[in-house]
N, C-alpha and C positions, 0 to 999 in steps of 0.2 A: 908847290910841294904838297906832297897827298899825306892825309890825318895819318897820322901810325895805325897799325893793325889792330882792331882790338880784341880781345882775347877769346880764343872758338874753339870749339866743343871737337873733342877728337874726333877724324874721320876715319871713313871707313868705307875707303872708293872700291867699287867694283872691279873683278880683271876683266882688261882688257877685250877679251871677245863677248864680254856680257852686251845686252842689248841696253840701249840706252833709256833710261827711266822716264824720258822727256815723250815718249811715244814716235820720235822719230823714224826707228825702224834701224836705224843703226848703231855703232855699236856706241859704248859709253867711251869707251880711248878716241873715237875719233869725231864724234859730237858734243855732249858737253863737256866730256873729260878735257878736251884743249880748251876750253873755257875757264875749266876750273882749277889747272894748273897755270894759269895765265900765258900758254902758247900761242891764244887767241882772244879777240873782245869779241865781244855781241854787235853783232853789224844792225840787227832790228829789236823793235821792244818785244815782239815777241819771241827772238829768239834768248833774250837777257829772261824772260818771265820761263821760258822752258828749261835752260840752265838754273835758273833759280830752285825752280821745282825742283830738277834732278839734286840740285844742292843739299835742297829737306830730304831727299829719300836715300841719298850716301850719308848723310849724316856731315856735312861741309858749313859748318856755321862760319868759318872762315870767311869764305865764299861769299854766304848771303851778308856778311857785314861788308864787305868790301865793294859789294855791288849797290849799295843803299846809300842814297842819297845824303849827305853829310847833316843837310837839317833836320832831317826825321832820323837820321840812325840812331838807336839804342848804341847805351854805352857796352853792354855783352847780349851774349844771346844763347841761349842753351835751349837745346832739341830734346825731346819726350824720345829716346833711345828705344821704349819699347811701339812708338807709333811706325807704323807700317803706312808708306804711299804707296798706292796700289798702281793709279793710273791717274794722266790727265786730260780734261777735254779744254779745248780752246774755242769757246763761245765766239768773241767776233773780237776783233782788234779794228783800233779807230788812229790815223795817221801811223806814228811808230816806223816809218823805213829808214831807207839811208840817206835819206836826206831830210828828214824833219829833226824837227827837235824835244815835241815833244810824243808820248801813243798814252795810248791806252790799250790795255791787253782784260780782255773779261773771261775767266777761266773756270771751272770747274776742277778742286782737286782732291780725289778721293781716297781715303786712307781705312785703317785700322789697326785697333788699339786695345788691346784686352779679349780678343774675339768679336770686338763692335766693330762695326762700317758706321763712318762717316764721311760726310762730304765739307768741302770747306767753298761758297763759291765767292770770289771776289771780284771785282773792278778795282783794277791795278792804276793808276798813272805812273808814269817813266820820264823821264828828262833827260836830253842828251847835254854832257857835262864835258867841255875840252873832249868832244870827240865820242867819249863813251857814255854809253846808255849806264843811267842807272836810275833804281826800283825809289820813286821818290813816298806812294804810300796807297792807301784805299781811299777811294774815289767816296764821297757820304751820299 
């Protein structure tokens, strides 16, 4: 039985023909948008860490709770409404496909906030959990 939903920050998904904020190249309805309307799972860790992303940048704290691992998930999570994601870079991913269980995903993801630029970079670990990848924390 999966934990009840917990409580997320209104969204505010892109239409449809917008590009998708993962850097994919396609659009947001047919990349991560079936992600994040649950049409689709994440078949790699890093395609769970690119949906993620696009999550922070629609503004889908839904999303990123649902995707986070049950032992590290925060009980809510609210998003900085006036932070802008700009773009993201995908440093190196270590296991993470469809057939392991666990990756790691190392990313670059660059924002702003006020008229500042920042960057945020992390190492991700991911766990596959009954099937589906999810976001379990940062790597120390």
């Amino acid at each position: 039985m999966p934990p009840p939903e917990p409580a997320a920050q209104s969204e505010r998904p892109p239409s449809a023909a917008v590009r998708c904020p993962c850097g994919s190249g396609n659009s947001y309805d047919d990349c991560c948008g079936r992600l994040h309307r649950g049409d689709a799972r994440a078949a790699t860790a890093e395609q769970l860490m690119r949906s993620r992303y696009s999550a922070f940048a629609v503004g889908d704290a839904g999303y990123l709770l649902r995707t986070w691992h049950p032992r590290t998930r925060p009980g809510s999570l609210r998003l900085e409404p006036s932070e802008r994601w700009m773009r993201l870079e995908i440093d190196r991913t270590v296991q993470g496909s469809l057939f392991d269980t666990e990756g790691i995903v190392e990313f670059t993801a660059h924002s702003r906030q006020d008229g500042r630029r920042a960057q945020q970079h992390e190492i991700s670990r991911f766990e596959k959990v009954s099937g589906t990848w999810l976001y379990l924390d940062a790597a120390d």
